[in-house]
TIPASE-165338 format. One record per residue: x, y, z of N, C-alpha, C, CB in turn; residue in three letters. Coordinates in pm, whole numbers, padded with zeros to 5 digits, always signed. Glycine has a CB too. Layout:
REM residues N
XYZXYZXYZXYZAla/...
END
This chain:
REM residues 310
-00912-02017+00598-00968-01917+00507-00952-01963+00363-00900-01782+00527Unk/-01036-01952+00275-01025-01965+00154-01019-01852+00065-01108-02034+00126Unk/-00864-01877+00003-00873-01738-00064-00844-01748-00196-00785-01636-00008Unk/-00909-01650-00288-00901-01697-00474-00805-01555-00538-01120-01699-00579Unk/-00687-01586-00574-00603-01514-00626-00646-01514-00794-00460-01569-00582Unk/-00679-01371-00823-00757-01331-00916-00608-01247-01022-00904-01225-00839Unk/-00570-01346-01132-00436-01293-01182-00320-01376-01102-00422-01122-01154Unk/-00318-01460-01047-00204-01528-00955-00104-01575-01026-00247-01643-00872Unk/-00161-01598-01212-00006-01622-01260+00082-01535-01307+00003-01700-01353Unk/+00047-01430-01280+00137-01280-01347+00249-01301-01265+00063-01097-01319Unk/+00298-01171-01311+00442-01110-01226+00400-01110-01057+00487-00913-01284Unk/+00283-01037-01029+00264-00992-00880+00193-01154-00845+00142-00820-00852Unk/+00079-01182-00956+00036-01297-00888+00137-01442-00829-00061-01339-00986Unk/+00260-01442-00897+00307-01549-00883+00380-01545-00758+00371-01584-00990Unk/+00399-01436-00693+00459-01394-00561+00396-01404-00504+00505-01297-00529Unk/+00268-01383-00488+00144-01380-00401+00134-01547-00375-00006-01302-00487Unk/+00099-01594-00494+00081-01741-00517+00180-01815-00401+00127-01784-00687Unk/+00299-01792-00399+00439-01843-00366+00391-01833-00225+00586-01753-00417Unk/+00352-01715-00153+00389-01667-00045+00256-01763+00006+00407-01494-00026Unk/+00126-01794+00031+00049-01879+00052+00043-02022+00058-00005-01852+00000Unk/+00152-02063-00083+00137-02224-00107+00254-02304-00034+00146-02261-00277Unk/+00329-02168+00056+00452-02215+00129+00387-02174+00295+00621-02117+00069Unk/+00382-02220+00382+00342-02226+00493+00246-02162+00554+00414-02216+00542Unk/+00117-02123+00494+00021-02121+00534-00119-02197+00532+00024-02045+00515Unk/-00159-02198+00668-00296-02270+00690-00387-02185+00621-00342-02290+00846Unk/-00430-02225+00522-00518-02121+00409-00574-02214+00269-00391-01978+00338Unk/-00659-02223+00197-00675-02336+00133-00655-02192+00011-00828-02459+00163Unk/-00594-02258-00096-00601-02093-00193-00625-02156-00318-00435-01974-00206Unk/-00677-02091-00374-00720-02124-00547-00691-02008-00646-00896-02151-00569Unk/-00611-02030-00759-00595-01949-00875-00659-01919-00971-00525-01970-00921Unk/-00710-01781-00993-00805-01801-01121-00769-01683-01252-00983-01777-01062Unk/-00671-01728-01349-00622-01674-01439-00661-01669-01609-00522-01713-01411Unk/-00567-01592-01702-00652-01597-01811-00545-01676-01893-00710-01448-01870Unk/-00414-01684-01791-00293-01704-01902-00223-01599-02020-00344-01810-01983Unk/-00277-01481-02015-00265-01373-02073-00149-01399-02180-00244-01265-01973Unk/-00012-01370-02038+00097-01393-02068+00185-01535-02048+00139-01302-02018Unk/+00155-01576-02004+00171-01741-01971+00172-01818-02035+00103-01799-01913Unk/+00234-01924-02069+00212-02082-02174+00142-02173-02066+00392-02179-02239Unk/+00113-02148-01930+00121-02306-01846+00105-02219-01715+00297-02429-01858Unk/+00025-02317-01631+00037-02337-01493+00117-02403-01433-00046-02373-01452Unk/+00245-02411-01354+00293-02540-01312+00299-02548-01148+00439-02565-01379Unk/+00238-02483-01108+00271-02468-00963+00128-02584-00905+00263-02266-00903Unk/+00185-02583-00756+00067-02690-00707-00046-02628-00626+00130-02807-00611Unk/-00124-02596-00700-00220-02471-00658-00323-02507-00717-00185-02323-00698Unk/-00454-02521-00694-00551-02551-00746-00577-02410-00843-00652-02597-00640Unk/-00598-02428-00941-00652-02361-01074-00739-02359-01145-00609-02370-01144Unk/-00803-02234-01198-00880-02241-01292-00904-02140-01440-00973-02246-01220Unk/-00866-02164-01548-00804-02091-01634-00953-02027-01693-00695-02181-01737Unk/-00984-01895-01641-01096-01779-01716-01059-01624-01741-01231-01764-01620Unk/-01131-01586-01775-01116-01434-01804-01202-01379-01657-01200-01378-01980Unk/-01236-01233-01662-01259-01171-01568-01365-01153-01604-01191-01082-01532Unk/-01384-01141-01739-01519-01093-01782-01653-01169-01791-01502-01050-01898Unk/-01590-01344-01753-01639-01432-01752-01738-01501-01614-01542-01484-01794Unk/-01873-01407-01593-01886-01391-01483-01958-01527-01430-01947-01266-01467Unk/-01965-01623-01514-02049-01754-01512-01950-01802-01466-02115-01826-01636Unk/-01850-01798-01504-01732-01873-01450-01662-01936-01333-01671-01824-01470Unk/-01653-01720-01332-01565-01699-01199-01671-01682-01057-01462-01541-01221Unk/-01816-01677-01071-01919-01623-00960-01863-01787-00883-02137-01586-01020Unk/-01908-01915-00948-01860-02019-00779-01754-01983-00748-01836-02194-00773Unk/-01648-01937-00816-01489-01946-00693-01533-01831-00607-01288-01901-00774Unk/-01599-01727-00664-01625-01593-00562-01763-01704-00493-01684-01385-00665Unk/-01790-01737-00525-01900-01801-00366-01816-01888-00319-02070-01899-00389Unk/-01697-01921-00340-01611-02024-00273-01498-01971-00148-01528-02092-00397Unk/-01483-01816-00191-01396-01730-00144-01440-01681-00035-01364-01640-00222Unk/-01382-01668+00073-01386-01605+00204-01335-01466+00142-01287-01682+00333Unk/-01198-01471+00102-01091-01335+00088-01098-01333-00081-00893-01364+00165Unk/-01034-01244-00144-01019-01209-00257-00915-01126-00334-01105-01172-00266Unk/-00813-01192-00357-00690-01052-00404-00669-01076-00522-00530-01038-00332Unk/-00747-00928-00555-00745-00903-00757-00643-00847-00763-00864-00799-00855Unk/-00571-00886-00891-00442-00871-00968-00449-00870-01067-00356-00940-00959Unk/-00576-00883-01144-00594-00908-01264-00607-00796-01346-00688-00983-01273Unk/-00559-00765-01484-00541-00613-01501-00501-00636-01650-00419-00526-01391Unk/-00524-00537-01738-00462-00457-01880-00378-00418-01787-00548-00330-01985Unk/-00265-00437-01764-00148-00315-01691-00062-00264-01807-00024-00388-01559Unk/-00051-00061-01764+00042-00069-01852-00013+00058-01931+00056-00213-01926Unk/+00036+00196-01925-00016+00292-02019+00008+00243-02160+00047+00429-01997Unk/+00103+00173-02228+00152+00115-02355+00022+00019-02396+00308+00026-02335Unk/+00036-00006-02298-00056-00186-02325-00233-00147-02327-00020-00336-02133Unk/-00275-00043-02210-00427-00001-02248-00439+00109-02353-00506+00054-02117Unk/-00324+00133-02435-00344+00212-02560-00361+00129-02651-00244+00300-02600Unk/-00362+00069-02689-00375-00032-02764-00524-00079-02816-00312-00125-02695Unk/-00568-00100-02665-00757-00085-02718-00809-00075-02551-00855-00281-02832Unk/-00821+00041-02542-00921+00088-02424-01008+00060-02432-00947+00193-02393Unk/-01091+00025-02481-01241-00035-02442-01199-00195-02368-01360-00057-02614Unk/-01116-00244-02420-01091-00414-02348-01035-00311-02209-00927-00570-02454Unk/-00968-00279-02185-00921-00202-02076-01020-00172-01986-00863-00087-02115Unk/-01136-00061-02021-01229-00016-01919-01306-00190-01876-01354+00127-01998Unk/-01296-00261-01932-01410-00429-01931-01307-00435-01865-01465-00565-02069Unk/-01146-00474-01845-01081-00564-01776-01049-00505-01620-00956-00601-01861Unk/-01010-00388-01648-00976-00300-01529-01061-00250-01416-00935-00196-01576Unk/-01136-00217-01504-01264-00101-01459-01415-00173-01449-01279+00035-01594Unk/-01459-00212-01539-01602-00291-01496-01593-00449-01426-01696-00312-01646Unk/-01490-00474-01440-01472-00617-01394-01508-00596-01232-01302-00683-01428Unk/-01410-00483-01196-01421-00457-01022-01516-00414-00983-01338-00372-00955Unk/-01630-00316-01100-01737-00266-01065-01832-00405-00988-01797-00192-01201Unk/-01856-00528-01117-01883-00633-01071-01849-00720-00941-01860-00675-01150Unk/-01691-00715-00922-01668-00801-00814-01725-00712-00715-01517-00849-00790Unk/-01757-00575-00730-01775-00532-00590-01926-00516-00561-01699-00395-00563Unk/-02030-00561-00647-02137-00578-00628-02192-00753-00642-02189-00478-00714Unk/-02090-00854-00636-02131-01008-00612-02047-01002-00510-02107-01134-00729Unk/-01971-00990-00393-01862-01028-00341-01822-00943-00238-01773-01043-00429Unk/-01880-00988-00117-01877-00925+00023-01820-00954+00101-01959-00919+00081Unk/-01707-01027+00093-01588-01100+00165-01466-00937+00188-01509-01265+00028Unk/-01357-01039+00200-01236-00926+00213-01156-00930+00074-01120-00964+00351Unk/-01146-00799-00001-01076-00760-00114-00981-00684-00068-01148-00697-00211Unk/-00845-00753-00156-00767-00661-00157-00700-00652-00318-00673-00687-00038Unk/-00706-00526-00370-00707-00482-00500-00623-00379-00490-00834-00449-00557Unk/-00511-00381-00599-00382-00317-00615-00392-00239-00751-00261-00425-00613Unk/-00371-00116-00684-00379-00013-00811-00261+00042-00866-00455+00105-00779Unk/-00217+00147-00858-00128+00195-00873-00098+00399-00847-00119+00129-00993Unk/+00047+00402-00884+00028+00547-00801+00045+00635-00926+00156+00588-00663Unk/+00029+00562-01050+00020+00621-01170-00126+00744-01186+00013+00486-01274Unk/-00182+00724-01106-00394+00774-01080-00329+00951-01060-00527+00672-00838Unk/-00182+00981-00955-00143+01093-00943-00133+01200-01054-00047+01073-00892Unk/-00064+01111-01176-00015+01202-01296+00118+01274-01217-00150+01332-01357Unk/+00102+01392-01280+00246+01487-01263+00250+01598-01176+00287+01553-01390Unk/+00309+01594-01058+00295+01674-00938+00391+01729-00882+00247+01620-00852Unk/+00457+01846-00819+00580+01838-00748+00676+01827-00635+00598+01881-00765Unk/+00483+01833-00551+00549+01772-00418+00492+01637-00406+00518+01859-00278Unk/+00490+01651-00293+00519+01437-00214+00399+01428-00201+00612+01378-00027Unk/+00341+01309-00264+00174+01327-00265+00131+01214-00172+00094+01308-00432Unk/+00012+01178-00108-00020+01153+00015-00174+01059-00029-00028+01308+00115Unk/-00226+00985+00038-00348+00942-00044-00435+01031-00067-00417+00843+00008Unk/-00452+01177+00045-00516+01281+00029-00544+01344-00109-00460+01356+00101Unk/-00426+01384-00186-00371+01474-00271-00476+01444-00382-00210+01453-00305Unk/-00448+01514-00455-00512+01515-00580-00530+01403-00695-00458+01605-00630Unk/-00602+01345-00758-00521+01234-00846-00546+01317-00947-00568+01066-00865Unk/-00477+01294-01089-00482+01333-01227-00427+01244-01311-00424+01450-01250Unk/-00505+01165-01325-00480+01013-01399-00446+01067-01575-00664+00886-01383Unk/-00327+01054-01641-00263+01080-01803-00287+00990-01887-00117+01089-01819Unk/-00321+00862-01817-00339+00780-01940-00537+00654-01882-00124+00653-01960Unk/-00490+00556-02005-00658+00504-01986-00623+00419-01845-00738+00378-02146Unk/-00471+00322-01871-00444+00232-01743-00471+00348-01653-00281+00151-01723Unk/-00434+00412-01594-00441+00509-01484-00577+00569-01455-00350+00618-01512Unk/-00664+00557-01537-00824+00629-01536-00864+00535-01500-00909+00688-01660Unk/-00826+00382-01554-00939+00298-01495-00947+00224-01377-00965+00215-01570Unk/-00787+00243-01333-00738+00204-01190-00831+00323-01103-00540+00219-01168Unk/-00786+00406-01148-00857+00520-01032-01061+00505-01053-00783+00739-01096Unk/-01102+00479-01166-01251+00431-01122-01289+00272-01046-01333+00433-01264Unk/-01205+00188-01048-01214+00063-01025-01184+00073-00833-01094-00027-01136Unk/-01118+00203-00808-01079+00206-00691-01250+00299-00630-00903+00288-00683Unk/-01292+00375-00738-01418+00427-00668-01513+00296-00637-01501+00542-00770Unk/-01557+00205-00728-01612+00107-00717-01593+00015-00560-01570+00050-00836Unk/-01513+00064-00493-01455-00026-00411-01488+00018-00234-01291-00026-00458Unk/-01468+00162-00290-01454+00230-00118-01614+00201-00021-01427+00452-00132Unk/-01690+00125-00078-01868+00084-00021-01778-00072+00047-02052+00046-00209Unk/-01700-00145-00032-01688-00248+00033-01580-00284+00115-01705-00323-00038Unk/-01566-00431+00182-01464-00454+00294-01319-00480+00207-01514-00601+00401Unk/-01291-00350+00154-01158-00347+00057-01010-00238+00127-01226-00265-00118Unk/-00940-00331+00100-00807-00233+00108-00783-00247-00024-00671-00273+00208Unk/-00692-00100-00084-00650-00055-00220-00514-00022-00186-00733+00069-00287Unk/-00406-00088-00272-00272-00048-00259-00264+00037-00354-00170-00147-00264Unk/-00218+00144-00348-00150+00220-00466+00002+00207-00522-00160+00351-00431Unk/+00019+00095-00591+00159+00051-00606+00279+00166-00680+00145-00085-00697Unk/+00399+00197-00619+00477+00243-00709+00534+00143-00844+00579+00290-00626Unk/+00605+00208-00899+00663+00107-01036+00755-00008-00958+00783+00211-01172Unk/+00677-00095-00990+00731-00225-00945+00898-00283-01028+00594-00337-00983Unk/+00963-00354-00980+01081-00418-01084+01145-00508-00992+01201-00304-01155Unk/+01223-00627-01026+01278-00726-00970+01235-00877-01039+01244-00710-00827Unk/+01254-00937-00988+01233-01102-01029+01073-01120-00896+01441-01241-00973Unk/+00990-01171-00991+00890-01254-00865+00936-01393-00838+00720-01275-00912Unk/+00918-01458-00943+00915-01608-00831+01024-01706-01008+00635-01709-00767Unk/+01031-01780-00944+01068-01918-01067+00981-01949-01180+01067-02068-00999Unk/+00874-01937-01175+00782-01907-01258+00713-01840-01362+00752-01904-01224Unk/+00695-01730-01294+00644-01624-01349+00749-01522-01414+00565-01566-01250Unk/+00692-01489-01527+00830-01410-01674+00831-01290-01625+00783-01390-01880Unk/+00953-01271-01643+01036-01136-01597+00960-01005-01706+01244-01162-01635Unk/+00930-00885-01591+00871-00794-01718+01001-00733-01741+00733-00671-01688Unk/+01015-00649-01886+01110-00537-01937+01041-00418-01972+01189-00578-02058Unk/+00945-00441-01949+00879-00282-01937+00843-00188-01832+00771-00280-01983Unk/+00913-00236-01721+00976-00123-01619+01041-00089-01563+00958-00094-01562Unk/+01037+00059-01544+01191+00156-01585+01340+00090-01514+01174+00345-01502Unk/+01316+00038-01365+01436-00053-01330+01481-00184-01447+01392-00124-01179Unk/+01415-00266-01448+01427-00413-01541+01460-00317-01690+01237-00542-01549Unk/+01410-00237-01757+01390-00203-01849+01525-00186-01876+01302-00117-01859Unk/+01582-00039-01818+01744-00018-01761+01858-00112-01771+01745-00001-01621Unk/+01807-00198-01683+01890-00339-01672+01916-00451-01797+01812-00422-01566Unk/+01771-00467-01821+01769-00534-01977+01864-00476-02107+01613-00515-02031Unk/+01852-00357-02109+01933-00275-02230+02089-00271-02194+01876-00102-02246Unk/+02129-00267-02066+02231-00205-01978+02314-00354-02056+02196-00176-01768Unk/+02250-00508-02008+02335-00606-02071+02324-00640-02170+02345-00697-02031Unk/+02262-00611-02233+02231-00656-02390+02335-00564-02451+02057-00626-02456Unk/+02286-00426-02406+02364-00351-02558+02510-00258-02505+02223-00206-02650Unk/+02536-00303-02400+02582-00194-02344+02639-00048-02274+02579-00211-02352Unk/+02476-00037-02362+02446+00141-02304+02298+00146-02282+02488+00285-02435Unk/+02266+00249-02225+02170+00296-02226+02167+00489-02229+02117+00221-02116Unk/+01982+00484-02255+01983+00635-02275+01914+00700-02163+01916+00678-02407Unk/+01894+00818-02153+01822+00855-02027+01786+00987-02104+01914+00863-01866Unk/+01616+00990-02088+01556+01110-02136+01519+01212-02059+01459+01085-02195Unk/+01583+01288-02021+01493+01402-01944+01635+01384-01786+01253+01330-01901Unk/+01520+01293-01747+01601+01222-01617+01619+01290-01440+01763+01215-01677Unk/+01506+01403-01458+01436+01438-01353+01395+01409-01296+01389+01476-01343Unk/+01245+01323-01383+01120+01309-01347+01171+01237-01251+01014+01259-01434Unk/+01095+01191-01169+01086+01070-01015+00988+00976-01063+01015+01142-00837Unk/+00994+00846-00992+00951+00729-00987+00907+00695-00829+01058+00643-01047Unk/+00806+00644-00779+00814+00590-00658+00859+00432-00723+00662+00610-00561Unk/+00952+00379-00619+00973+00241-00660+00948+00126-00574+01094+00229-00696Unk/+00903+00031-00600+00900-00165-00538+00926-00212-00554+00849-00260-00526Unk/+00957-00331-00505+01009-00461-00550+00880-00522-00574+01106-00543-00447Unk/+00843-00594-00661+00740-00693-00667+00719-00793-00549+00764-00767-00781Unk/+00808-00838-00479+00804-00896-00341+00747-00828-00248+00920-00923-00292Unk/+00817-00713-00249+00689-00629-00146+00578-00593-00196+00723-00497-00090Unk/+00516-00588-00304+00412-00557-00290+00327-00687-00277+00386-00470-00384Unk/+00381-00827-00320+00328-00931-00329+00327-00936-00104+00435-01057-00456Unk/+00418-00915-00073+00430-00938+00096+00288-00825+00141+00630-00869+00179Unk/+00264-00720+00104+00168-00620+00138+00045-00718+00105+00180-00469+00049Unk/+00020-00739-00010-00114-00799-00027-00153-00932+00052-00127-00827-00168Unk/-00011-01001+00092-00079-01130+00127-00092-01056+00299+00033-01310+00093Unk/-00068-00994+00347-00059-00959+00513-00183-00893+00560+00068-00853+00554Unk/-00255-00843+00394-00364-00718+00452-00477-00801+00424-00372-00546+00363Unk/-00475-00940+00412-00589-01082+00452-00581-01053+00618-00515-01290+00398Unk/-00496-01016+00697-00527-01042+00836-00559-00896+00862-00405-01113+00932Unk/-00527-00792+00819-00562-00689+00892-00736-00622+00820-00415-00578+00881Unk/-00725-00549+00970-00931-00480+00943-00916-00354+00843-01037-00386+01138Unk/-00791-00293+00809-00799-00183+00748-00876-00180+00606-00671-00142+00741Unk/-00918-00068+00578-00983-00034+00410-00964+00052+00427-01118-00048+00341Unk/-00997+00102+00250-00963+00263+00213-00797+00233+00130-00948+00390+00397Unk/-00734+00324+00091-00657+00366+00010-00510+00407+00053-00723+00456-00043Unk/-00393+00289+00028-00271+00321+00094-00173+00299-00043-00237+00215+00240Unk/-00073+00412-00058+00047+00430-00118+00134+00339-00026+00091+00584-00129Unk/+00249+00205-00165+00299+00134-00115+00454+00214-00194+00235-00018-00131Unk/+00540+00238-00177+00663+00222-00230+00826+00224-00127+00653+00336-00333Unk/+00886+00213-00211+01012+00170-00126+01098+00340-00139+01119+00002-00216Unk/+01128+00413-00223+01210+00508-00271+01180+00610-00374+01300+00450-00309Unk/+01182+00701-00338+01118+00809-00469+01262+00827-00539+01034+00996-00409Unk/+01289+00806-00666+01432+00813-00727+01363+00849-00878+01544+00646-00713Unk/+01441+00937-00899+01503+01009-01032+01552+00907-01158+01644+01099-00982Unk/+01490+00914-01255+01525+00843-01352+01676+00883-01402+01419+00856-01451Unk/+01737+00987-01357+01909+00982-01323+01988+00948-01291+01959+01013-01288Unk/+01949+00912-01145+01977+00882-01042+01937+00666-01048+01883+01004-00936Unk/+01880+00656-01102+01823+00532-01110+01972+00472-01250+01612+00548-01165Unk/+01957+00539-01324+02084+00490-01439+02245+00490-01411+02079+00591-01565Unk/+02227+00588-01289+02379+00580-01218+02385+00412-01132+02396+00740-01075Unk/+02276+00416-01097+02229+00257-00985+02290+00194-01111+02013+00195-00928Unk/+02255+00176-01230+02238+00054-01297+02368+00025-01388+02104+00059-01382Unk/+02460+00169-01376+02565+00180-01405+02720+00141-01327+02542+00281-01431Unk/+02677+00134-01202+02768+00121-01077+02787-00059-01126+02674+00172-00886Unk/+02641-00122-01183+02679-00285-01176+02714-00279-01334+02531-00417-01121Unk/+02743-00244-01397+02809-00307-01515+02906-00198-01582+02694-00360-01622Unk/+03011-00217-01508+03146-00141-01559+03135-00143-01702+03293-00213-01514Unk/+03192-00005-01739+03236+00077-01852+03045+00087-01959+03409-00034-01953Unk/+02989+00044-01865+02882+00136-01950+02831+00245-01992+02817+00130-01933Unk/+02787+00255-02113+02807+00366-02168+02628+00461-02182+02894+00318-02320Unk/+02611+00591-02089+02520+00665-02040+02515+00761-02102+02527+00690-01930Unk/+02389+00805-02213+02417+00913-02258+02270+00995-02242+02481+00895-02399Unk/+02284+01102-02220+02188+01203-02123+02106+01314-02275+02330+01332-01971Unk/+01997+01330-02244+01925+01371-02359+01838+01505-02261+01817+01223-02441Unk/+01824+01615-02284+01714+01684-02253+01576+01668-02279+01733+01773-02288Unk/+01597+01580-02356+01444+01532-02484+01341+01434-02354+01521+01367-02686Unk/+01257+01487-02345+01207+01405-02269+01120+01286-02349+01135+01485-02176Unk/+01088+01185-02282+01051+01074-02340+00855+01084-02351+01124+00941-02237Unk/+00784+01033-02385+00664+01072-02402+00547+01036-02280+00635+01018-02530Unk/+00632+00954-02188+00580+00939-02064+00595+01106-02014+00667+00813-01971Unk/+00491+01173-01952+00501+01262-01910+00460+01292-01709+00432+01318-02019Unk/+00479+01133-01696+00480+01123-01533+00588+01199-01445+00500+00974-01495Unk/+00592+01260-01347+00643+01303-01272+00572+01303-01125+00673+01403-01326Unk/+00622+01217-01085+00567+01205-00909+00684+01121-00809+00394+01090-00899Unk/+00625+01198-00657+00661+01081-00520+00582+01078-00442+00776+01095-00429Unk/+00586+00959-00405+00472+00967-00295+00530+00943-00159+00354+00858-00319Unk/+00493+00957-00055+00461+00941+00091+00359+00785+00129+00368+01097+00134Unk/+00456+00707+00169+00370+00543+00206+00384+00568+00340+00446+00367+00155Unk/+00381+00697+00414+00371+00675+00596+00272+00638+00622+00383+00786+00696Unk/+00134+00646+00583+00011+00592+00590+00027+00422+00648-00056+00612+00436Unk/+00067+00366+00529+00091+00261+00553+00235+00196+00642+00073+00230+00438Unk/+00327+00247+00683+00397+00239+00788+00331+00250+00899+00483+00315+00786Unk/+00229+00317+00904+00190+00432+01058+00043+00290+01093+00096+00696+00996Unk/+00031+00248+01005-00093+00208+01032-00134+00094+00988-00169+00285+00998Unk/-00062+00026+00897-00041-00118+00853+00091-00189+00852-00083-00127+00728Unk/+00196-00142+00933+00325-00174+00992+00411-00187+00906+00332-00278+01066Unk/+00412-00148+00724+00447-00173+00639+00593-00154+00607+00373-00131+00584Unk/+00670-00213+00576+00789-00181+00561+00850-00335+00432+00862-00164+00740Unk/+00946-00233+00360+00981-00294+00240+01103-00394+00295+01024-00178+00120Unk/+01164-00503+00205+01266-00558+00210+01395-00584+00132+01229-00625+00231Unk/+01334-00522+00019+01423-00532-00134+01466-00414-00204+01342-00599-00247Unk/+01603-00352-00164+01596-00237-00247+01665-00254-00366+01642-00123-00184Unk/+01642-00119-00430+01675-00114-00596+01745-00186-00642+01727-00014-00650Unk/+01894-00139-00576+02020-00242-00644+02014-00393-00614+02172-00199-00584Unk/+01899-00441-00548+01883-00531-00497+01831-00623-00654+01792-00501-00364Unk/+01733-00587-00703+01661-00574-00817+01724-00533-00929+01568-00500-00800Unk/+01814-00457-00972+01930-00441-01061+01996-00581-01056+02032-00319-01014Unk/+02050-00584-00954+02147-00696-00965+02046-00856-00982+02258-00690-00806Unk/+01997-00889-00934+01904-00999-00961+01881-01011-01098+01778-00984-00894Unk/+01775-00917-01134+01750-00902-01313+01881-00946-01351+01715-00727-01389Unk/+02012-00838-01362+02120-00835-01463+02175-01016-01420+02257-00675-01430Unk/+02162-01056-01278+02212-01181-01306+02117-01315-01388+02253-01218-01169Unk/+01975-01250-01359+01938-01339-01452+01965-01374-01555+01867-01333-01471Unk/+01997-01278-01625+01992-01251-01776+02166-01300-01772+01938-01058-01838Unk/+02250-01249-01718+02379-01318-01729+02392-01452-01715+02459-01274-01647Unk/+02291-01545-01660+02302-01695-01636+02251-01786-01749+02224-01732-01512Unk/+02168-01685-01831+02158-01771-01971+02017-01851-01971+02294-01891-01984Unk/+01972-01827-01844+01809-01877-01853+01726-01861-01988+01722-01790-01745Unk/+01704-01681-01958+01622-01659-02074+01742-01676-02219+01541-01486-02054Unk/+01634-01788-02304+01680-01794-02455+01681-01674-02573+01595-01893-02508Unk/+01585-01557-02493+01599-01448-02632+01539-01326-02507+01460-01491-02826Unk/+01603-01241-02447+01561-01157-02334+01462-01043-02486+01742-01069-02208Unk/+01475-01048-02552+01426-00959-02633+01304-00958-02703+01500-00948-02705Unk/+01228-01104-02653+01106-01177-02718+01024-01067-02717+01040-01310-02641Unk/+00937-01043-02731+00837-00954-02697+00746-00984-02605+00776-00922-02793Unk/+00707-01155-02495+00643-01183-02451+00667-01120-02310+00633-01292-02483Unk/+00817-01046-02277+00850-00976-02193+00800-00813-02177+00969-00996-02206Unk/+00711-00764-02297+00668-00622-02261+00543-00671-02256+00698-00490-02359Unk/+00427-00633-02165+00295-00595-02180+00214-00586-02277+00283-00511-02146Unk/+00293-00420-02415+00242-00383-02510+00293-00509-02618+00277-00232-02532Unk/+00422-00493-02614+00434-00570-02742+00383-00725-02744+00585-00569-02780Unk/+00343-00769-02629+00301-00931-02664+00142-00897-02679+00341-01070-02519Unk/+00101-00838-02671-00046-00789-02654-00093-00747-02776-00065-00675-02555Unk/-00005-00686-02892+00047-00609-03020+00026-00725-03158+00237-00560-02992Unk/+00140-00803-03085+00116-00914-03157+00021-01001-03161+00188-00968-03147Unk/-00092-01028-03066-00195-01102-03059-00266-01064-03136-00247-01115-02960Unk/-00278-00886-03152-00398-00849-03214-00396-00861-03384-00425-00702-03166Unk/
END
């Protein structure tokens, strides 16, 4: 099978990337923008474009049997910034792939499309998308349901992907963790709300598995619905005498959700491998081993390296 990983050098792509270029009979090709990236170094055939670049990218999509888009503005911070590049990157790009490209897609959204709810929401449920990332995931997913597509609805991802690919700090686990060793406290706003959570491994393991299966349509992936409370106690248990201080003030994210991934247990055999503290501790040892030269760069948030370009 020939398959073209669309975003393969990101956070999710480079897991994806990993999981293919290590023992499978599969010929795979990368096709990225470098967004966030200095370099390709992996041994993967490549080709460095945008999404929007449809001269470009149309031979690898006539080259492609399969197709797993990853490519994305991710990031309510980061599509505030300039939503119109957002609706082109997110949203019309997929409109396109899904009218050149009749193979097998698999395209990862997110479970941000819900907004703020109080029970356990289901793919059924309602969506109420709060921000532009979240509006355009949820139209990019209408674009899709005509073709041979599965749609993950990812919870908030966090952990290390691969050797490669740069650690994000702009979510709420890593985020936690990042501040937790640097400064030795952190704050917690509100600390109700819920999170569905992933490891980036699993969701990178979901996407590369649903190349073999016939399913389409729309599945919630996460590992744990946890409390942004409850999540700072996690991150507190690994770094003695840190210092937690609790605010009623809520923060300006106004998400509140959990979801239900039995769908995908029940019916795509899905099951996670990496939990939270699993991902706490990884991050915090990264950062304790002295790899990264400045954990504070800005090339580690979404918004702020995106901020500075402009």
């Amino acid at each position: 099978m020939n398959i073209l990983i669309v975003g393969g050098a990101g956070y999710v792509g480079g897991a994806v990337t990993d999981l293919f270029a290590t023992g499978h009979c599969h010929n795979v090709m990368v096709y990225d923008s470098l967004l966030y990236e200095e370099s390709f170094r992996k041994r993967v055939p490549f080709c460095r474009g945008d999404v929007r670049d449809h001269a470009r990218l149309l031979p690898h999509l006539r080259w492609a049997d399969a197709v797993i888009w990853l490519a994305a503005v991710v990031g309510d911070a980061a599509c505030a910034l300039d939503p119109a590049t957002a609706v082109e990157v997110n949203q019309e790009s997929v409109r396109w792939l899904a009218e050149n490209f009749h193979g097998r897609i698999v395209f990862l959204s997110t479970c941000s499309v819900y907004g703020a709810a109080d029970e356990e929401l289901t793919e059924e449920s309602p969506t109420n998308p709060l921000s532009v990332y979240a509006s355009t995931k949820l139209a990019a997913e209408a674009h899709l349901f005509s073709s041979n597509a599965i749609i993950f609805r990812l919870g908030t991802l966090y952990g290390l992907s691969d050797n490669y690919s740069r650690v994000r700090f702009d979510l709420v686990v890593n985020t936690l963790t990042q501040r937790a060793q640097q400064t030795g406290k952190i704050t917690v706003f509100g600390g109700e709300q819920y999170r569905p959570l992933l490891h980036v491994r699993d969701a990178a393991r979901a996407a590369a598995l649903a190349l073999a299966q016939a399913q389409t349509g729309v599945y919630n992936l996460h590992r744990e619905n946890c409390t942004i409370s409850v999540l700072a106690d996690a991150v507190a248990k690994r770094f003695p005498g840190l210092e937690v201080t609790r605010t009623p003030q809520h923060f300006e994210d106004n998400r509140n959700y959990r979801v239900s991934s039995a769908k995908a247990q029940r019916e795509l055999d899905f099951s996670t491998c990496h939990s939270v503290a699993e991902g706490i501790e990884e991050v915090r040892d990264l950062l304790n081993s002295g790899r990264l030269a400045d954990s504070s760069n800005p090339r580690y948030w979404n918004d702020r390296h995106l901020e500075g370009r402009r």
